[in-house]
PDB file of N, CA, C and O in Angstrom:
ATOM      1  N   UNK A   1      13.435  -1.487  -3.370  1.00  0.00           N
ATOM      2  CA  UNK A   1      12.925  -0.470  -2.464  1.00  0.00           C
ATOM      3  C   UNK A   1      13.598   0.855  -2.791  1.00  0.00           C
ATOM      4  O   UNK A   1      14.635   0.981  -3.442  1.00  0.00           O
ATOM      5  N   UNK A   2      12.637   2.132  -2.080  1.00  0.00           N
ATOM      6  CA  UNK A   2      13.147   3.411  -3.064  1.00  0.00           C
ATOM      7  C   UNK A   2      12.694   4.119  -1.831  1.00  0.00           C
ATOM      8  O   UNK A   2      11.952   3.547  -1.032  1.00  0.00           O
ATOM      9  N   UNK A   3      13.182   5.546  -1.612  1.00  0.00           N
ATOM     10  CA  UNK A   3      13.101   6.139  -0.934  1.00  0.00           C
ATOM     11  C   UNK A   3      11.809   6.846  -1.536  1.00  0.00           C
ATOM     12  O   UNK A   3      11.597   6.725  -2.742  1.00  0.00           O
ATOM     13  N   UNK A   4      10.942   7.575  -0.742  1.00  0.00           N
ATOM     14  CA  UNK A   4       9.484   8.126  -1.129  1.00  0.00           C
ATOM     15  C   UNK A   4       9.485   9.423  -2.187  1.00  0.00           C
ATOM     16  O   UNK A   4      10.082  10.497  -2.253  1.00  0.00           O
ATOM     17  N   UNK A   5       8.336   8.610  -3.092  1.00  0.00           N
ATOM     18  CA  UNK A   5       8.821  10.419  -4.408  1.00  0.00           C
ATOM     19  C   UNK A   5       7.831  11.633  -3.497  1.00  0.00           C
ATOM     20  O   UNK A   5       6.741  11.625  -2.926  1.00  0.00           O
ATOM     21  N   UNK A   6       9.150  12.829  -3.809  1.00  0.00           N
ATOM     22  CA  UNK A   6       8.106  14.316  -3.635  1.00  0.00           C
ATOM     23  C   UNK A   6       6.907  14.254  -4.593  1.00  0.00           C
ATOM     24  O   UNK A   6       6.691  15.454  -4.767  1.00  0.00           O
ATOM     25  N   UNK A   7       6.321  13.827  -5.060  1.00  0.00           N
ATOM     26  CA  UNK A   7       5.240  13.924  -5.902  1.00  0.00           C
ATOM     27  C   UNK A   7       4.318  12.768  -5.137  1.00  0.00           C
ATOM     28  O   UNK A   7       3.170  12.728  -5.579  1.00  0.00           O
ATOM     29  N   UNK A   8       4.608  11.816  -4.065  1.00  0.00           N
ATOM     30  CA  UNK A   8       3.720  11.001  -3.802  1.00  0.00           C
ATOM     31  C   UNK A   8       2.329  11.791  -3.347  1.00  0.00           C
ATOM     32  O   UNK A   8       2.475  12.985  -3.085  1.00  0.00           O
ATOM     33  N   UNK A   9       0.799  11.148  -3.213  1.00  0.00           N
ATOM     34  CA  UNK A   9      -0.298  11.322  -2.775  1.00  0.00           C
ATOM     35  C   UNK A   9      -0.224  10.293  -1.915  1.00  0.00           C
ATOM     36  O   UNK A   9      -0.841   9.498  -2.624  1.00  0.00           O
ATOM     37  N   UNK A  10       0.097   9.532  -0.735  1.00  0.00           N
ATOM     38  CA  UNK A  10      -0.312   8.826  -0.324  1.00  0.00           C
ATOM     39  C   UNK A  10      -1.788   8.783   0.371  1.00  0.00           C
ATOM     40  O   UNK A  10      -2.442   9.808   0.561  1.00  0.00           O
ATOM     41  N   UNK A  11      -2.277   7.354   0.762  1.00  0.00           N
ATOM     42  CA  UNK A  11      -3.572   7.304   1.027  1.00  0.00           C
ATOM     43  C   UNK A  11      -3.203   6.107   1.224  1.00  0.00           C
ATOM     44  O   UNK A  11      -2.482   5.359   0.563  1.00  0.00           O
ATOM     45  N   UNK A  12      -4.083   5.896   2.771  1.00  0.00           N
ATOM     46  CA  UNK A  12      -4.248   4.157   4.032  1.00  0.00           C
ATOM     47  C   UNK A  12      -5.844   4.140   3.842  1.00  0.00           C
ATOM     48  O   UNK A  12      -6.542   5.143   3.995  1.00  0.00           O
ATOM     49  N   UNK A  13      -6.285   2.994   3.522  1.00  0.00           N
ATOM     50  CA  UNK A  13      -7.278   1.978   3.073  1.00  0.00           C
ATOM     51  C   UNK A  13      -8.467   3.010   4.359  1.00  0.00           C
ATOM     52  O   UNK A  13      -7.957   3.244   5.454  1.00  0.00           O
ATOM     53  N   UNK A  14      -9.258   3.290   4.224  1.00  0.00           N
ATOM     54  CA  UNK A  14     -10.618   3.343   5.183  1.00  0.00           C
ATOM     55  C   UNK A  14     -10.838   2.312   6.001  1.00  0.00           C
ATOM     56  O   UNK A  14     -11.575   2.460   6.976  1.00  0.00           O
ATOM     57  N   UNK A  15     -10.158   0.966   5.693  1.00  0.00           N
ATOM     58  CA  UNK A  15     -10.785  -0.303   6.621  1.00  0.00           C
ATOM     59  C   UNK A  15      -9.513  -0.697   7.632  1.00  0.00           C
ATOM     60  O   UNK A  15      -9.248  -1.789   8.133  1.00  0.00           O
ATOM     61  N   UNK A  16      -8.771   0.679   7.760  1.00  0.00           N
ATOM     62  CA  UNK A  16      -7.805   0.493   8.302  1.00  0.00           C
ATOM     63  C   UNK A  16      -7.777   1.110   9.719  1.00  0.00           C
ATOM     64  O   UNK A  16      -7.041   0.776  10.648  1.00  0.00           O
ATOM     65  N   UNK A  17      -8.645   1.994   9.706  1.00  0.00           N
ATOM     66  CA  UNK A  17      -9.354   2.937  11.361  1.00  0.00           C
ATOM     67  C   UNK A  17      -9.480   1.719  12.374  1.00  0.00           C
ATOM     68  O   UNK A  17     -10.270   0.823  12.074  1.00  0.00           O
ATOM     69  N   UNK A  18      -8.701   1.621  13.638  1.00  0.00           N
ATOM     70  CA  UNK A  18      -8.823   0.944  14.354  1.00  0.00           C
ATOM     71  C   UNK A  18      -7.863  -0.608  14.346  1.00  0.00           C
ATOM     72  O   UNK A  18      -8.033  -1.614  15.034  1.00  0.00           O
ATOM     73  N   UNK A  19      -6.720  -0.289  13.173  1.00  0.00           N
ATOM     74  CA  UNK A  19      -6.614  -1.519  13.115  1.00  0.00           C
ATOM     75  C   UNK A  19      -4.625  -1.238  14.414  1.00  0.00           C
ATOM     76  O   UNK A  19      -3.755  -2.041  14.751  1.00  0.00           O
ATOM     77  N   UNK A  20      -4.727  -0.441  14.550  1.00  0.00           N
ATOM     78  CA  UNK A  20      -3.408  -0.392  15.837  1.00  0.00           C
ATOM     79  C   UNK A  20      -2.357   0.052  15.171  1.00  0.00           C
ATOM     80  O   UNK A  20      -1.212  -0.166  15.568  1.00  0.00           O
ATOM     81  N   UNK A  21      -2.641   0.759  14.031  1.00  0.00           N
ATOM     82  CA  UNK A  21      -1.454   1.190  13.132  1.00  0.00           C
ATOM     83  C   UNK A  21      -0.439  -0.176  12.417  1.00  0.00           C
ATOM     84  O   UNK A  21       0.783  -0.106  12.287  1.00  0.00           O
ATOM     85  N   UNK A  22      -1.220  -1.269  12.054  1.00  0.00           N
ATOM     86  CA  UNK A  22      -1.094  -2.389  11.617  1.00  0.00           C
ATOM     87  C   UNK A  22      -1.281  -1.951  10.089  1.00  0.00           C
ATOM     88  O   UNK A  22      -2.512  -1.983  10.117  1.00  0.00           O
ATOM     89  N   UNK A  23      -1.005  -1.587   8.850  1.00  0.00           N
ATOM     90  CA  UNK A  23      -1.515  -1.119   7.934  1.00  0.00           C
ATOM     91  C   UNK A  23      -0.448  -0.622   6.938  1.00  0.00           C
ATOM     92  O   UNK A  23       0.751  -0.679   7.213  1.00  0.00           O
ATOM     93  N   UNK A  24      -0.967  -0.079   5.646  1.00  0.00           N
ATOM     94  CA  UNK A  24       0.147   0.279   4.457  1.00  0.00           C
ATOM     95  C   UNK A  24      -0.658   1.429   4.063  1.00  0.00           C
ATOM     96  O   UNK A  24      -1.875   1.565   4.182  1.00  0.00           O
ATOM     97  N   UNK A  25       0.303   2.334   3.518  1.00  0.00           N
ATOM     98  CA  UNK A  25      -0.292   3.210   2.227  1.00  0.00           C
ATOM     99  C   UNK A  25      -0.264   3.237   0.805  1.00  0.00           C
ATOM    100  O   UNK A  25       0.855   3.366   0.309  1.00  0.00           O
ATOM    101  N   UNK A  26      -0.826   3.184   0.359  1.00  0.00           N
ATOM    102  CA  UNK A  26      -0.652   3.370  -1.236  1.00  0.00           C
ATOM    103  C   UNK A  26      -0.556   4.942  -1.736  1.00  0.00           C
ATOM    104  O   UNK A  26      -1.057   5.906  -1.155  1.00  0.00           O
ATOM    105  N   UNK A  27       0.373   4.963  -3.215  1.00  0.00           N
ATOM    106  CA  UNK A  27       0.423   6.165  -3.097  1.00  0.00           C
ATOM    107  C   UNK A  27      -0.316   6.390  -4.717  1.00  0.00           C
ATOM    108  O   UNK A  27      -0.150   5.995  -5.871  1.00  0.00           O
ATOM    109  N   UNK A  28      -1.030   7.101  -4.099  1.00  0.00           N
ATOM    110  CA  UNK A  28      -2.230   7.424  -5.775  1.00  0.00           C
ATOM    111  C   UNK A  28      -1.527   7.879  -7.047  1.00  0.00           C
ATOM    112  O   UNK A  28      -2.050   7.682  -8.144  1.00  0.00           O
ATOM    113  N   UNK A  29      -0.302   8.509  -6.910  1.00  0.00           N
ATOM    114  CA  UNK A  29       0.324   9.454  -7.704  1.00  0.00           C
ATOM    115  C   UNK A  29       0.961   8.050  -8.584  1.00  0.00           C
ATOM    116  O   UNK A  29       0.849   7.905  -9.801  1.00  0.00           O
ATOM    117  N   UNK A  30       1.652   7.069  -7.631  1.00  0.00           N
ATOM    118  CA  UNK A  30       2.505   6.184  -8.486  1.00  0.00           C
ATOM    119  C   UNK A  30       2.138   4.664  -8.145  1.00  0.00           C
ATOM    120  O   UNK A  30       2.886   4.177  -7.297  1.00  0.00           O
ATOM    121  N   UNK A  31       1.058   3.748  -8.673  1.00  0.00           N
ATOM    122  CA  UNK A  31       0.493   2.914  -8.768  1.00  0.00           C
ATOM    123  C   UNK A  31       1.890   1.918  -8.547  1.00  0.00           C
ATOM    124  O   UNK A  31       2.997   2.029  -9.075  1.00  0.00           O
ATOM    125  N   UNK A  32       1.264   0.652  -7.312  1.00  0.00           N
ATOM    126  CA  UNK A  32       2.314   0.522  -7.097  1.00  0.00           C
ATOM    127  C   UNK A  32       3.149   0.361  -5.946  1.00  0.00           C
ATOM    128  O   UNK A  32       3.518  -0.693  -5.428  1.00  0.00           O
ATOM    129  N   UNK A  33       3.427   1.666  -5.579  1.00  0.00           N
ATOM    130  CA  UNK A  33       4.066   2.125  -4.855  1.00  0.00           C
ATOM    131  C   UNK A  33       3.633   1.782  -3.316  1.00  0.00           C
ATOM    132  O   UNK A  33       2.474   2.123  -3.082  1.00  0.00           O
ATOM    133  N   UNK A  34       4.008   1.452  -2.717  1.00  0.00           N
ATOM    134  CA  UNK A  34       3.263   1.057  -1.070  1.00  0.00           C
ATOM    135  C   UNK A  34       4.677   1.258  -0.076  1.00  0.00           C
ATOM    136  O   UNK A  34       5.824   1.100  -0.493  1.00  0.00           O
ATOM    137  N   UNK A  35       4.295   1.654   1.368  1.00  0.00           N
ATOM    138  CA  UNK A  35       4.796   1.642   2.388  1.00  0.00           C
ATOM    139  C   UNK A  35       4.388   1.661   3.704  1.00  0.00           C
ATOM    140  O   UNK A  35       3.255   2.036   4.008  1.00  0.00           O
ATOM    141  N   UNK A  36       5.236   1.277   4.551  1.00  0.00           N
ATOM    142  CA  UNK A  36       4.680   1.537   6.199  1.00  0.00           C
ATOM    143  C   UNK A  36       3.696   2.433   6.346  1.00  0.00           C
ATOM    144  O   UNK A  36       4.032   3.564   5.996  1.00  0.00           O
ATOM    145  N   UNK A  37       2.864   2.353   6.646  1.00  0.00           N
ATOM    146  CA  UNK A  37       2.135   4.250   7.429  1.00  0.00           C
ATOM    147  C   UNK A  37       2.824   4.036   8.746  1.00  0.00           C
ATOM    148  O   UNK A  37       2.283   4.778   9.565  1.00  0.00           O
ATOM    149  N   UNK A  38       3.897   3.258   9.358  1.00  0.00           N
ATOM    150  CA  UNK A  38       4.085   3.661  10.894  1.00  0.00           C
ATOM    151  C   UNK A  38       5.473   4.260  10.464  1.00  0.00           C
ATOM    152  O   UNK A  38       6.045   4.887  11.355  1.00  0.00           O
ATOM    153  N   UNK A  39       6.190   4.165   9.105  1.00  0.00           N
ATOM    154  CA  UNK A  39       7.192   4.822   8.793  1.00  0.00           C
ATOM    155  C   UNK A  39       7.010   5.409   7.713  1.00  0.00           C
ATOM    156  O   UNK A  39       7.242   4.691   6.741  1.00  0.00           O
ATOM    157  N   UNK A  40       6.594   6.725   7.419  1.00  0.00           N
ATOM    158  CA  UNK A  40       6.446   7.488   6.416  1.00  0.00           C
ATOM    159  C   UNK A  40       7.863   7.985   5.777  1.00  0.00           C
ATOM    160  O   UNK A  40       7.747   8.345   4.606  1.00  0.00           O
ATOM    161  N   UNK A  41       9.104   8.067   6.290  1.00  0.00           N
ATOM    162  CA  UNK A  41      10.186   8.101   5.808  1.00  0.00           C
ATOM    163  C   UNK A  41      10.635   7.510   5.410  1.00  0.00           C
ATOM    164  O   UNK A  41      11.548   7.943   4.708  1.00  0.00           O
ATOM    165  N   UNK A  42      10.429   5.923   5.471  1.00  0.00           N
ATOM    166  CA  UNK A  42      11.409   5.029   5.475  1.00  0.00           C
ATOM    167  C   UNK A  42      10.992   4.408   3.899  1.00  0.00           C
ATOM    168  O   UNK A  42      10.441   5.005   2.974  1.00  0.00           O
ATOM    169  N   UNK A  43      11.455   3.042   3.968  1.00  0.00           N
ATOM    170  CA  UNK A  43      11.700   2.606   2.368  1.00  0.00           C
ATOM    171  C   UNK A  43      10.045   2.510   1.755  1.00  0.00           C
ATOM    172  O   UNK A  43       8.909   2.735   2.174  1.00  0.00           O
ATOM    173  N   UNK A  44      10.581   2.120   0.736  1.00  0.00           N
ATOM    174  CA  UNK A  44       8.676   2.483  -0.308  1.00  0.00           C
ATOM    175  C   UNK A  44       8.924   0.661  -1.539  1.00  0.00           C
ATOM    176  O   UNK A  44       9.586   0.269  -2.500  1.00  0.00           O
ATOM    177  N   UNK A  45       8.331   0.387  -1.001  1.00  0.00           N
ATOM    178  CA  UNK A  45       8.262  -1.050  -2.077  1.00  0.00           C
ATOM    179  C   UNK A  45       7.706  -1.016  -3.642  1.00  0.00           C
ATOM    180  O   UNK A  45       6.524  -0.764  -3.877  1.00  0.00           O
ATOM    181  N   UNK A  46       8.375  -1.207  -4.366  1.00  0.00           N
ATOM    182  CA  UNK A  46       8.324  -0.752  -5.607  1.00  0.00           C
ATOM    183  C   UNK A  46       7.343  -2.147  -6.977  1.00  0.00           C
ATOM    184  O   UNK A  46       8.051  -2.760  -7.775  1.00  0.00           O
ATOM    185  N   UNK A  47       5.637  -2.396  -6.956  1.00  0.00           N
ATOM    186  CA  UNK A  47       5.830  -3.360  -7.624  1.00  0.00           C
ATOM    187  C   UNK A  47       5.401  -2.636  -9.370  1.00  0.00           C
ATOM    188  O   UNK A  47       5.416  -1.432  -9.630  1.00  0.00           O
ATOM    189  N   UNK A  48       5.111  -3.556 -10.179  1.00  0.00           N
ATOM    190  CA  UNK A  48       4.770  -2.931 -11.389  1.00  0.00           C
ATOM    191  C   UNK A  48       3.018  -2.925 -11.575  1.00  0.00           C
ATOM    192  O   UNK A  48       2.413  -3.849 -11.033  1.00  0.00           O
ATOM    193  N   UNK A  49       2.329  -2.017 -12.239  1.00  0.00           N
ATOM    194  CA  UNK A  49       1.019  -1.366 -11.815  1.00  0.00           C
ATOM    195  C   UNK A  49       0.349  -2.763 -12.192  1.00  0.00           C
ATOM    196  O   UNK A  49      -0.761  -2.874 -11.671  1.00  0.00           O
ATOM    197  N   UNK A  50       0.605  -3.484 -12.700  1.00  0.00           N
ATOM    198  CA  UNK A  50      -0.207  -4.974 -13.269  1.00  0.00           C
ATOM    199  C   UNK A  50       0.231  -5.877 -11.984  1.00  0.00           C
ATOM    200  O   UNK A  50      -0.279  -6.969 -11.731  1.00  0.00           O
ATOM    201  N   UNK A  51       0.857  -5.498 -11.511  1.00  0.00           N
ATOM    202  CA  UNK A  51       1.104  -6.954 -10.199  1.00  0.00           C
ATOM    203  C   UNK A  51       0.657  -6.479  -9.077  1.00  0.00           C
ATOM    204  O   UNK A  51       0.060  -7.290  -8.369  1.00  0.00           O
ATOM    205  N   UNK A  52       0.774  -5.279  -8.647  1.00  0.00           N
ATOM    206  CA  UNK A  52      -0.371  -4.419  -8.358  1.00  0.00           C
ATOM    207  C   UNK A  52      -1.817  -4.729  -8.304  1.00  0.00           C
ATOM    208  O   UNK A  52      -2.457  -5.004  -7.289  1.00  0.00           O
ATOM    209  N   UNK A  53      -2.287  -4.646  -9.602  1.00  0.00           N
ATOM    210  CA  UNK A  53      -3.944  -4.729  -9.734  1.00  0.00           C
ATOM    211  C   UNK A  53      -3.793  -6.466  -9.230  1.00  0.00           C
ATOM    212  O   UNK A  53      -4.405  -6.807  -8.218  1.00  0.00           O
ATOM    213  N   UNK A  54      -3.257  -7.127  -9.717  1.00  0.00           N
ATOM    214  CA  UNK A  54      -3.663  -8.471  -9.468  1.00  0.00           C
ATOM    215  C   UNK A  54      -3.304  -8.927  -7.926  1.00  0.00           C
ATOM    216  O   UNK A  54      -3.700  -9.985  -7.436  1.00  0.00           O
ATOM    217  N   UNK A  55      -2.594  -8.082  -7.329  1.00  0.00           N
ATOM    218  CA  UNK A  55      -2.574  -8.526  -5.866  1.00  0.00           C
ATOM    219  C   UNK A  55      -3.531  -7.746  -5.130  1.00  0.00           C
ATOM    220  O   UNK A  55      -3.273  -7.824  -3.929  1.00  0.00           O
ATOM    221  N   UNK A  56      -4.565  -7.003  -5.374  1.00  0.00           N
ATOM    222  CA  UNK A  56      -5.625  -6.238  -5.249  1.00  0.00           C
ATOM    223  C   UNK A  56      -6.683  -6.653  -5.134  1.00  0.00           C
ATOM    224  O   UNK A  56      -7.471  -6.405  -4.222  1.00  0.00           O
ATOM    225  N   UNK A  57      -6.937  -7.788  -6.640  1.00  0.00           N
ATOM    226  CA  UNK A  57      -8.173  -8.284  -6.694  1.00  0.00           C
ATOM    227  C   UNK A  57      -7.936  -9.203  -6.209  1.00  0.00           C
ATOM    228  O   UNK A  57      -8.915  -9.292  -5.468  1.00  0.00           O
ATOM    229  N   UNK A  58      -7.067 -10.467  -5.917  1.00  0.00           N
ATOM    230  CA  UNK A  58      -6.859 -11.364  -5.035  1.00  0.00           C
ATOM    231  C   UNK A  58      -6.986 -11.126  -3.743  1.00  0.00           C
ATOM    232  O   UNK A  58      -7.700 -11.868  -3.068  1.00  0.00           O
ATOM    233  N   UNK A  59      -6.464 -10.289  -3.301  1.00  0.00           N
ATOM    234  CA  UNK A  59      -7.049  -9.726  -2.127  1.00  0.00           C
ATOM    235  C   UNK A  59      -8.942  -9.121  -1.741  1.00  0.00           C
ATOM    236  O   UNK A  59      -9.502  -9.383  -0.677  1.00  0.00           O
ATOM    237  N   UNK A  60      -9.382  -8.581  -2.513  1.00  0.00           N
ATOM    238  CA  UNK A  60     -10.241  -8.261  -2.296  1.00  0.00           C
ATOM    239  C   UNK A  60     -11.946  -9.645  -2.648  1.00  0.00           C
ATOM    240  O   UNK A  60     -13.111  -9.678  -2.251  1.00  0.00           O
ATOM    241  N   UNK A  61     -11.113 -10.492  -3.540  1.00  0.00           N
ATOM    242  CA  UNK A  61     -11.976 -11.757  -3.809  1.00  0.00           C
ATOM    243  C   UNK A  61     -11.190 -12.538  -2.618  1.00  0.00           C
ATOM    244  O   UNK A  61     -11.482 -13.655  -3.047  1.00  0.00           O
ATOM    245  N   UNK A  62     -10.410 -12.827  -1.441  1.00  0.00           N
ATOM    246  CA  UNK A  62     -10.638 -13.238   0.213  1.00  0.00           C
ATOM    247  C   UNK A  62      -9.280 -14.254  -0.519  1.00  0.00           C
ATOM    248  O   UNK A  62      -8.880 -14.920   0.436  1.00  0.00           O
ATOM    249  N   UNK A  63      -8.634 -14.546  -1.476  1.00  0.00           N
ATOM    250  CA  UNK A  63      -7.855 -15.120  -1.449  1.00  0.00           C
ATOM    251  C   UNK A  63      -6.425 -15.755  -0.744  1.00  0.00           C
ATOM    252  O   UNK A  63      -5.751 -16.783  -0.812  1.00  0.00           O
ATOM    253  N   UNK A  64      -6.423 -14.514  -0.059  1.00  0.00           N
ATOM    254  CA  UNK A  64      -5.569 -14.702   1.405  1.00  0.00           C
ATOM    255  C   UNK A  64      -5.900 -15.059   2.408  1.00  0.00           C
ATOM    256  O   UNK A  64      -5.027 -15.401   3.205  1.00  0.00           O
ATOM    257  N   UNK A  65      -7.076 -15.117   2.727  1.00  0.00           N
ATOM    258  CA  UNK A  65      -8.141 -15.762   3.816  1.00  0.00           C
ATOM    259  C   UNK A  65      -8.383 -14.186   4.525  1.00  0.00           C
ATOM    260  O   UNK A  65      -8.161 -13.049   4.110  1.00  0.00           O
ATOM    261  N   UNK A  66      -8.841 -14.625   5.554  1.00  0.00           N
ATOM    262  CA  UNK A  66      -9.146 -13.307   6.662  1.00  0.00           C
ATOM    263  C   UNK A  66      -8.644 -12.947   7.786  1.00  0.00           C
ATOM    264  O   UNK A  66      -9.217 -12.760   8.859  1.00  0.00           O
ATOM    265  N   UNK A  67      -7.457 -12.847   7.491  1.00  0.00           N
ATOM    266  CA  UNK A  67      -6.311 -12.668   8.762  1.00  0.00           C
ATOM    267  C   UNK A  67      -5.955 -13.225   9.947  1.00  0.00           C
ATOM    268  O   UNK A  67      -5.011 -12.763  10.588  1.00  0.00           O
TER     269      UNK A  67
END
């Protein structure tokens, strides 16, 4: 874990409106990179851009089930 880069873009998923501030951001600038959106200061989880994509598409093919 890393404290947040000045260069981040962050950005929270669209399917995230309504969810009670239950949610993460990704940060566009550094693939990867994810944190709280209920703590924008706080720590930033650091994975590598390939473990990344593959926890993405696992996710998005329902592999985790549906909450």
């Amino acid at each position: 874990m890393t404290t947040p880069s000045p260069t981040a873009r962050w950005r929270k998923s669209s399917y995230s409106n309504g969810d009670g501030g239950q949610c993460i951001e990704v940060d566009d600038a550094h693939p990867g990179h994810v944190r709280d959106s209920k703590d924008p200061s706080g720590p930033v989880l650091q994975f590598t851009p390939a473990v990344w994509a593959s926890f993405v598409s696992a996710a998005v093919a329902g592999e985790f089930g549906a909450g």
